[in-house]
Residue frames as qw, qx, qy, qz and C-alpha x, y, z in Angstrom:
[[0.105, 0.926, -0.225, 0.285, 110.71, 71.63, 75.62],
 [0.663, 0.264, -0.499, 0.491, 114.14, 71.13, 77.06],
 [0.496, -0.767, -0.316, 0.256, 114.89, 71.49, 80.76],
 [0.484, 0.026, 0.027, 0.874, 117.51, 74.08, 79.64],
 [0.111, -0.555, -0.417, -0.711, 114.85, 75.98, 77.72],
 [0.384, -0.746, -0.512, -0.183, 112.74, 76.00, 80.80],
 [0.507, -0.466, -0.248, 0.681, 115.32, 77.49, 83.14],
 [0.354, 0.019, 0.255, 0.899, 116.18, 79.77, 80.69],
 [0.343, -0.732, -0.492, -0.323, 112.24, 80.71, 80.47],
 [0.471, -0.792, -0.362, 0.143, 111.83, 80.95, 84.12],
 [0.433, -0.323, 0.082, 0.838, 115.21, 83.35, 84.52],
 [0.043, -0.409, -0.244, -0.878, 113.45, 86.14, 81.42],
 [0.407, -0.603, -0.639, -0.250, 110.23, 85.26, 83.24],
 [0.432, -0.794, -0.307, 0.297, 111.63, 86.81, 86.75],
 [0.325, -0.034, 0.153, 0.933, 113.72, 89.36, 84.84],
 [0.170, -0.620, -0.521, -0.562, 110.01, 90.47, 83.25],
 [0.399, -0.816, -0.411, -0.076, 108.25, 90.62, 86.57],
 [0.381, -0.593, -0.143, 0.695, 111.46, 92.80, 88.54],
 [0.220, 0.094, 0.444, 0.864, 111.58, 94.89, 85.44],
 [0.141, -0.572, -0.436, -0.680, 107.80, 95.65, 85.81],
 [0.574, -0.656, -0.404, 0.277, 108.23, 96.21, 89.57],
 [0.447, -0.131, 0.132, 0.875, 111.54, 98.43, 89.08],
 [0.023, -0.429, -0.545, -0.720, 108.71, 100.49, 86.29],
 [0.359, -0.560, -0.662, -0.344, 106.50, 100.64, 88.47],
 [0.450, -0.589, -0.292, 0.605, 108.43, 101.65, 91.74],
 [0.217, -0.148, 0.172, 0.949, 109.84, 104.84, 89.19],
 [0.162, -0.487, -0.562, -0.649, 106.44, 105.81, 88.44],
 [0.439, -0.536, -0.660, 0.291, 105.36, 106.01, 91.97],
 [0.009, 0.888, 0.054, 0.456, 104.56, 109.52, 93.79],
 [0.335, 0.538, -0.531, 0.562, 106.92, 110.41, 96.52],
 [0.652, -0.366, 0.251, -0.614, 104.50, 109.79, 99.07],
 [0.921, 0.162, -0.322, -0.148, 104.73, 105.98, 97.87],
 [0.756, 0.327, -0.464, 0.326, 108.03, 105.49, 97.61],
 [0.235, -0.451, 0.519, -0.687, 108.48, 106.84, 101.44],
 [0.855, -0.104, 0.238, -0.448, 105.73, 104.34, 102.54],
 [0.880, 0.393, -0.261, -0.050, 107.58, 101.47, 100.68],
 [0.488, 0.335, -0.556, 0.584, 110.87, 102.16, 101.88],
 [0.511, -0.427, 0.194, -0.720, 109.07, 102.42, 105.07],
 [0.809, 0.249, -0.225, -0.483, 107.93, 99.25, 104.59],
 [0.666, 0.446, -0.492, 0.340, 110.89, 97.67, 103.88],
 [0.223, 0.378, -0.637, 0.634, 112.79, 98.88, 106.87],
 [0.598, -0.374, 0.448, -0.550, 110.45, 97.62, 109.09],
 [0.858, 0.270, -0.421, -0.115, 110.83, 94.02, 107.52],
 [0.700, 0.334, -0.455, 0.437, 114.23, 94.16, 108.12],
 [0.054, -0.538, 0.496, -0.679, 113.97, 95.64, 111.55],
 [0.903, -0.238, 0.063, -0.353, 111.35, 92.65, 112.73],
 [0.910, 0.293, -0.244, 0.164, 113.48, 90.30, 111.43],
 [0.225, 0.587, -0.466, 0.623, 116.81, 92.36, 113.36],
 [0.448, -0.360, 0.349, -0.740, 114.50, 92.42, 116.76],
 [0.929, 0.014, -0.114, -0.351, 113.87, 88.72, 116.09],
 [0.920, 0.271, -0.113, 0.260, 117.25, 87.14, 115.29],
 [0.554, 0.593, -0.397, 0.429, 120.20, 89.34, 116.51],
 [0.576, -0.451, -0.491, 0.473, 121.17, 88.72, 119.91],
 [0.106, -0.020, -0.007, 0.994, 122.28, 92.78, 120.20],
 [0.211, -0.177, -0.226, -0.935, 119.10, 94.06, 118.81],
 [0.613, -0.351, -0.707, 0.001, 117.11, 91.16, 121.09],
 [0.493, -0.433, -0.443, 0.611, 118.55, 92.59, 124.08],
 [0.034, 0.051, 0.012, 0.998, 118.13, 96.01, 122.96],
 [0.461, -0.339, -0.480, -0.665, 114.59, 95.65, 121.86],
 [0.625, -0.514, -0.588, -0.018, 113.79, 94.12, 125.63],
 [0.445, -0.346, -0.360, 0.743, 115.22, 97.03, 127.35],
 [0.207, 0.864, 0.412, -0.203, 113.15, 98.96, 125.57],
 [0.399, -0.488, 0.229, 0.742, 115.96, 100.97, 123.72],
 [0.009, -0.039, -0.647, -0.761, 114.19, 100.73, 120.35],
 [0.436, 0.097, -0.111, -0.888, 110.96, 101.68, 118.98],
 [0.744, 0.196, 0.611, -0.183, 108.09, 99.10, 118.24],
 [0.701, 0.521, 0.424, 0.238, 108.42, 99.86, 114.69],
 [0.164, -0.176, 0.240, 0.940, 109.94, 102.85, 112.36],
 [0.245, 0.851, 0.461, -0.057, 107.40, 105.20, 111.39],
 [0.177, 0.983, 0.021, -0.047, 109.02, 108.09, 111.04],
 [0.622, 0.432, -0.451, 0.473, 113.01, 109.32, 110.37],
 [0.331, -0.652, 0.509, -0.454, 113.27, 110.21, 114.37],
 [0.771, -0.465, 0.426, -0.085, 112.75, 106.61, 115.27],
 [0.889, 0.351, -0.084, 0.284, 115.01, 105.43, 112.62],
 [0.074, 0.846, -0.290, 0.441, 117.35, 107.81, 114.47],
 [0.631, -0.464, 0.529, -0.325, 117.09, 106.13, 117.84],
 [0.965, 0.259, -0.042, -0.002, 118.45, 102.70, 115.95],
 [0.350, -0.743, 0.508, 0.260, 121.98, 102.08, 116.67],
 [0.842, 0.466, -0.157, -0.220, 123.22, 100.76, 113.24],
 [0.656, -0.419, 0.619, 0.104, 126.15, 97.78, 113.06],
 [0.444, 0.623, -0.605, -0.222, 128.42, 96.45, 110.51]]
């Protein structure tokens, strides 16, 4: 097989698998998709509490939560552009 061919594989191949993730997230019960996106935003808040100097210094003055559980401590986040 050609090394075109294969790219061109491996590009449907991860079109398949977000397509049966995407299916799968819209099937989900609302409980889920809260927990997921839950989930998520705590990823991306480690990762914030890790790497931005701002949210570094915030997070060691104690200004932010340990984690987001709920929509109050997503409240108490100060959000930046």
């Amino acid at each position: 097989m050609k090394i075109e061919n294969l790219e061109k594989l491996k590009e449907v191949e991860s079109c398949v698998k977000c397509f049966d993730e995407i299916k799968t997230f819209l099937r989900s019960s609302r409980e889920d998709v809260i927990k997921r996106s839950f989930e998520a935003l705590n990823i991306q808040f480690k990762y914030a509490t890790s790497n931005s100097p701002f949210y570094i210094q915030r997070f060691k003055q104690g200004d932010l939560p340990q984690a987001v559980k709920s929509l109050d401590d997503l409240r108490e986040i100060p959000f930046t552009t």
